[in-house]
ZAMARGU-4260 file (C-alpha; in steps of 0.2 Angstrom, whole numbers, plus 5000, padded with zeros to 4 digits):
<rodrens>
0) 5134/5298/4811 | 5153/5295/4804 | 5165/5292/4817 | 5178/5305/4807 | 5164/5318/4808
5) 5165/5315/4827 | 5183/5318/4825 | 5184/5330/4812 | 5171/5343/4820 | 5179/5346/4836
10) 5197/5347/4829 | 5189/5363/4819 | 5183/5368/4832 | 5197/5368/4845 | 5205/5385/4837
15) 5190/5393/4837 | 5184/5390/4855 | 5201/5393/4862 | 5204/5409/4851 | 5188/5413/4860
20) 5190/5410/4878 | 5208/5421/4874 | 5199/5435/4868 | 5186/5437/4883 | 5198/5436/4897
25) 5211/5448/4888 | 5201/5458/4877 | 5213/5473/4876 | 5229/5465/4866 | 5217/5460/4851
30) 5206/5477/4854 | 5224/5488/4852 | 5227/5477/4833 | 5209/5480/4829 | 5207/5499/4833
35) 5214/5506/4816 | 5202/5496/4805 | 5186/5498/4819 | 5187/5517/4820 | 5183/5520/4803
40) 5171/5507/4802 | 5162/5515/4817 | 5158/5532/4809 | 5153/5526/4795 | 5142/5513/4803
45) 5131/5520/4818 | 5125/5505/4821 | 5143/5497/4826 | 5150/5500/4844 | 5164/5511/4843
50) 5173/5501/4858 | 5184/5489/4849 | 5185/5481/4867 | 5169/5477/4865 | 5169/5470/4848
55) 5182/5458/4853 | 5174/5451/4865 | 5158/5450/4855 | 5171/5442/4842 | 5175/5429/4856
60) 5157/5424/4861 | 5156/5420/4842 | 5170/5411/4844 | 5164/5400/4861 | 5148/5399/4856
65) 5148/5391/4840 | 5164/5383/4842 | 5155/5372/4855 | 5140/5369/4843 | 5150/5362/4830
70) 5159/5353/4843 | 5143/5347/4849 | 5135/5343/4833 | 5120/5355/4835 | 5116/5369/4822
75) 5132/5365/4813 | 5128/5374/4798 | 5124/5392/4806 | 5137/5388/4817 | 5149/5384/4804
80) 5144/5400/4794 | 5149/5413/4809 | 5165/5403/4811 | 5171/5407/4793 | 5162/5425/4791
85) 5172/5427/4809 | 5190/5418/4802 | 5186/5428/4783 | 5192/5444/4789 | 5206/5439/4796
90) 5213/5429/4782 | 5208/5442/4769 | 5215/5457/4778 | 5232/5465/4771 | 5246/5461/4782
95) 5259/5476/4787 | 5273/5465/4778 | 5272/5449/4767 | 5284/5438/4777 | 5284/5420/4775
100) 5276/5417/4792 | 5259/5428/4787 | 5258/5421/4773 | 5254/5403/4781 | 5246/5408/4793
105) 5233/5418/4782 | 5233/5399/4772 | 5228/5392/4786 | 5215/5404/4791 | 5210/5403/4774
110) 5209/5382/4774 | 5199/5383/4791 | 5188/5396/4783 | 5184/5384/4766 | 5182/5370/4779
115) 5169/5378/4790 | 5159/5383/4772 | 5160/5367/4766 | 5151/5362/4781 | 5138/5375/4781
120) 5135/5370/4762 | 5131/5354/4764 | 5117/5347/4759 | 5105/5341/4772 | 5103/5321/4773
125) 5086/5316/4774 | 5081/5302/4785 | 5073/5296/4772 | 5086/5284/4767 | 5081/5275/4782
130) 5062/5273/4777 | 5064/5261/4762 | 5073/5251/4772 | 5062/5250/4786 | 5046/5248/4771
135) 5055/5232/4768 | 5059/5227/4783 | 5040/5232/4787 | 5033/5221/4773 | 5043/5204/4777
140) 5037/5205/4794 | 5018/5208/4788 | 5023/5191/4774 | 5029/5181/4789 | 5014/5183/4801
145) 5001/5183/4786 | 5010/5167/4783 | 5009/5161/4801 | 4992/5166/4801 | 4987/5157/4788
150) 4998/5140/4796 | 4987/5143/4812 | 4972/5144/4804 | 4975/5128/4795 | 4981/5122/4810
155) 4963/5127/4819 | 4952/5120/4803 | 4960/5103/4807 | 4959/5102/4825 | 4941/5110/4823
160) 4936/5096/4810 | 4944/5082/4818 | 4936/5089/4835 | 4918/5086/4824 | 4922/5067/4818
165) 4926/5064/4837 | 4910/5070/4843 | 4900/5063/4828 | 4909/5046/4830 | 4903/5049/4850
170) 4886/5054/4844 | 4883/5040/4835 | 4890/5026/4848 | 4879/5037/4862 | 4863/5034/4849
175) 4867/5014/4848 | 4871/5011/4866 | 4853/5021/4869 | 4844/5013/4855 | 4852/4994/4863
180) 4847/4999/4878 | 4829/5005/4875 | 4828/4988/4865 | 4832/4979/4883 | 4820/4992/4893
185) 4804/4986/4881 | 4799/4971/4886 | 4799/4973/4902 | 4788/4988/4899 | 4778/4977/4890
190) 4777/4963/4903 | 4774/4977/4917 | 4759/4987/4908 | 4750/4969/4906
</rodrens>
């Protein structure tokens, strides 16, 4: 892993997480802003809660949640995918007025939501950039012991043959000694059985 990614992630997801924590211990400031645009959304969509309380602090769980996996590391493109679909409504909502300050702050919203998408588009790295290295690395250890193999074997064939001359050189001397003995041994033999 990059040490600027170890940087980088957590800076993103700072905001986020703090955003977050703000939004479950004070629901009610965000939920008043929210109220107009969740009413309508709300009877149109059963499935949505009409509390907007509740939906920001669901907004805020979002927030904690996958700000601390990207923090972390862990599911980095899903949680960098409910980060920006959480940050795109924001940024792409129309303001009351277009005063200077709204309009950087939407920018910003906007810059944090292309960076968490560039992050949950990118492509997934293979660890197989590792295995051709480790193949080779594989390879010239199997070449060096064949080759030290093959330097003990010689090695073996050598002490095994010299081993052979020593005990034939043994042999024979053995076989002379015995033969110079027996050659002492027979006369008196010969004078005894007389």
């Amino acid at each position: 892993m990059r040490p600027i990614r170890m940087i980088a992630r957590p800076l993103l997801a700072a905001p986020f997480i703090k955003s977050g924590i703000e939004a479950l211990r004070d629901p009610g400031s965000r939920a008043e802003q929210v109220a107009p645009t969740v009413k309508p959304l709300a009877d149109r969509y059963t499935w949505l809660p009409n509390d907007p309380e509740l939906l920001v602090r669901i907004q805020g769980a979002v927030n904690v949640g996958a700000g601390v996996l990207l923090a972390l590391g862990r599911l980095q493109r899903l949680s960098a995918l409910a980060l920006a679909l959480n940050t795109l409504p924001h940024a792409l909502a129309p303001g009351a007025e277009d005063r200077a300050p709204d309009r950087s702050e939407r920018l910003t919203e906007l810059a944090k939501a292309g960076a968490l998408l560039m992050i949950a588009t990118e492509p997934i790295r293979r660890k197989s950039a590792l295995r051709p290295k480790a193949r080779v690395q594989a390879l010239e250890a199997r070449h060096a012991l064949d080759a030290q193999t093959r330097k003990l074997e010689r090695r073996a064939r050598r002490m095994a043959a010299r081993a052979a001359r020593t005990q034939l050189r043994m042999a024979a001397k053995a076989g002379r000694a015995k033969g110079a003995a027996a050659a002492r041994t027979r006369p008196l033999r010969a004078r005894i059985s007389r």
